[in-house]
N, C-alpha and C positions, 0 to 999 in steps of 0.2 A: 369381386369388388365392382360395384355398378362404376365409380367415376373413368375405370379402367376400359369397360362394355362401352361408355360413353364416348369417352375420346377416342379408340380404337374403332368404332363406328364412325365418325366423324372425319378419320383421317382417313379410314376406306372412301368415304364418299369423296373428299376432296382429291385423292386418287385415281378415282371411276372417272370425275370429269374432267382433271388434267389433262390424264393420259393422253390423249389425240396432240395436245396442242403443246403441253410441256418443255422443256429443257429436256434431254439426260437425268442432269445435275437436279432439278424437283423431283420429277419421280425418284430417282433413288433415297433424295430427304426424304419424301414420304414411305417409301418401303422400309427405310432403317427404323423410321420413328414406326410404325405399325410393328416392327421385327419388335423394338424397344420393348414396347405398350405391348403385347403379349405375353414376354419375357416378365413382365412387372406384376403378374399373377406371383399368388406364393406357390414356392414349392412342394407337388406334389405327385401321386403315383395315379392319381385319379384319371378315368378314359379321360373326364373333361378338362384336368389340367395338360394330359399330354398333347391333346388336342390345341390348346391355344401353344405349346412347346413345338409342333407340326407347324404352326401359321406362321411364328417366328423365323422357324425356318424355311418356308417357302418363300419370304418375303426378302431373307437373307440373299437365300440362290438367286432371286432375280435381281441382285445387283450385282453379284460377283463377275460373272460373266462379262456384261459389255463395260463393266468399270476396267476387267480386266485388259479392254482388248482399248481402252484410249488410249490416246497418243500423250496426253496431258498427263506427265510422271507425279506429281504432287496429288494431281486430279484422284488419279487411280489408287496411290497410297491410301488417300483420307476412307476413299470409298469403299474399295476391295479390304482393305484391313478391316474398318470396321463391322461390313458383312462379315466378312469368313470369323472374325470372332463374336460375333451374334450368331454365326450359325453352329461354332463352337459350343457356346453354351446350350443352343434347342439342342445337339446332338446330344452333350452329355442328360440331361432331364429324360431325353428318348431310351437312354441308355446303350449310343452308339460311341462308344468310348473311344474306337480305333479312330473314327472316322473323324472325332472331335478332338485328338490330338492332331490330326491329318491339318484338319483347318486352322486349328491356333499358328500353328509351325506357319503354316503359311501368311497365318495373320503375320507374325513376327518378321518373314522373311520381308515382305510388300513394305513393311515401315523402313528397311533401311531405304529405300531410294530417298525419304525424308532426313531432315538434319536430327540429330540427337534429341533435341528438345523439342521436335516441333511433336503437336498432338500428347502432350502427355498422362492424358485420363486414358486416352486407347491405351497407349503404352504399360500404364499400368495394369490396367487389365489385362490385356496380353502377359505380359511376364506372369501375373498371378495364376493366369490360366494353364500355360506352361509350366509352370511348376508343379502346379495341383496334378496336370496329365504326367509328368516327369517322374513323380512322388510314388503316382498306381503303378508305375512301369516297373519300378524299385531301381531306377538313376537318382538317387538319393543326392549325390554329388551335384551332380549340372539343375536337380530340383532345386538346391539350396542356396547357388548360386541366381536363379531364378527369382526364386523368392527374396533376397536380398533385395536385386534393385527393383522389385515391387514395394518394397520397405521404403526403399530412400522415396522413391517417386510420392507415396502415398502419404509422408510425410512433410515433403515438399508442397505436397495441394493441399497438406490441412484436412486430409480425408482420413480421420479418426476409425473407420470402419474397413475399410481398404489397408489401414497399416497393419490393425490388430490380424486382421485375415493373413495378414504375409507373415507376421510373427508366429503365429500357430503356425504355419507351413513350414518353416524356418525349424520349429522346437521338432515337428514331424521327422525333418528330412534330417537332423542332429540324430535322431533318434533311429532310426532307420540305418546309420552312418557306424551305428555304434556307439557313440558316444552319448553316454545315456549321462553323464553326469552335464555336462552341457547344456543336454534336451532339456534338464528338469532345471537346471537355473536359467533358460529362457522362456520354458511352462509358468516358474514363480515371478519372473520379469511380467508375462502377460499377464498373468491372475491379478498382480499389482494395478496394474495399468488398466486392466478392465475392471477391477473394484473403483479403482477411481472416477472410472466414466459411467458408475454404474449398471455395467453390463455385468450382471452377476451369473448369467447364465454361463458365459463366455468362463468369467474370473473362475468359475467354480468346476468347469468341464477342463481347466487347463490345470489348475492347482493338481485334479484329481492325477491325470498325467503323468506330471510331475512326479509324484509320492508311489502311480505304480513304474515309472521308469527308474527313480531312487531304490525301492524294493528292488529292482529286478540286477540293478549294480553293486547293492549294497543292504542287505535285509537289516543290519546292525550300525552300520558307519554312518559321516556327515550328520551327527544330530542336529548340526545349528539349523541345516538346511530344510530337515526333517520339520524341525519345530518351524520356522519361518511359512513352509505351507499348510502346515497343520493351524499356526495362527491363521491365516490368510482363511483358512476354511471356514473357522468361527466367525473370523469379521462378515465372510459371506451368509452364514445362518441366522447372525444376528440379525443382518441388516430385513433377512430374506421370514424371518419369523419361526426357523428349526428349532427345534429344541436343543439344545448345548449339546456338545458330543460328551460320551458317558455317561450323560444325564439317567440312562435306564427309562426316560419319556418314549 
């Protein structure tokens, strides 16, 4: 994405010639935002995406360190959290999973010196990222815990894309738990909610979910609920231009 090469280049430069004379406190805004603006590539397995996932991450590391070692508690909160969960995310793209639950936990620990609310876009990404690493580890329980007050927080910002994310996690870690009838009326919950926001991608990868954790409880029972995402599936073909299911098309 050229606008990404551009500003990413730009905030390298204004880095190059800070550095000598800076703050701290600038250079690290500018290493988070470069860490950002690489991260902002889409995700992929390519040498050249995991390379800008590599820059993220070095840019990460060089703030953790001396953010970790101020004296200024808020200081180091804002700073040190944010890194080690930008560097959380380059790790998992690299596919260094240990080491990317290693750094969220720590993101998470470095915010309590902060009050409850203070920072809560980190916050909430932290708790999502936690969960998501909690979920692979198969802590289904303290994942879904996790993923709840990702829920509340991301719903509090108004961040549409950040709630749905912790819902899916949520239906994940139900399901995971065992509780599969659960999983699938919070799978039809999101399928709902993302038909509505048009994310049919989403509504239609969670309906599916749903119907095979329903199968896997129940091959015969809950018709209502059966039918409930089975319509949900059509509203998404419609919308999406499939052919009707049993259509024989």
């Amino acid at each position: 994405m050229a606008w990404i090469d551009r500003s990413y280049g730009a905030a390298e430069e204004a880095l190059r010639l800070t550095a000598a004379e800076a703050d701290s406190v600038d250079i690290w805004d500018l290493q988070l935002l470069l860490a950002d603006l690489a991260l902002s590539q889409p995700p992929s397995t390519t040498p050249a995406d995991l390379a800008w996932a590599q820059r993220a991450l070095d840019h990460a590391e060089a703030v953790i360190k001396p953010a970790n070692l101020t004296k200024d508690l808020p200081i180091r909160a804002e700073y040190e959290g944010s890194a080690r969960h930008l560097a959380a995310v380059a790790l998992r793209l690299l596919g260094e999973r240990k080491e990317a639950s290693y750094q969220e936990r720590q993101a998470a620990l470095v915010l309590t010196l902060l009050p409850n609310e203070a920072l809560p876009t980190l916050r909430q990404a932290v708790f999502q990222g936690r969960g998501d690493d909690l979920a692979r580890e198969g802590a289904f329980q303290e994942a879904f815990v996790q993923h709840v007050q990702a829920q509340i927080l991301a719903e509090q910002l108004g961040d549409h894309e950040a709630e749905m994310a912790a819902m899916a996690g949520r239906s994940t870690d139900l399901a995971g738990l065992g509780r599969l009838l659960d999983a699938t009326q919070m799978a039809l919950t999101l399928a709902k909610l993302a038909l509505s926001r048009e994310h049919t991608t989403l509504a239609r990868a969670s309906a599916q979910r749903g119907l095979a954790w329903l199968e896997a409880q129940d091959p015969f029972g809950y018709k209502s609920l059966r039918l409930s995402l089975l319509t949900c599936l059509r509203e998404i073909d419609a919308i999406t231009g499939i052919p009707p299911r049993g259509s024989g098309e």
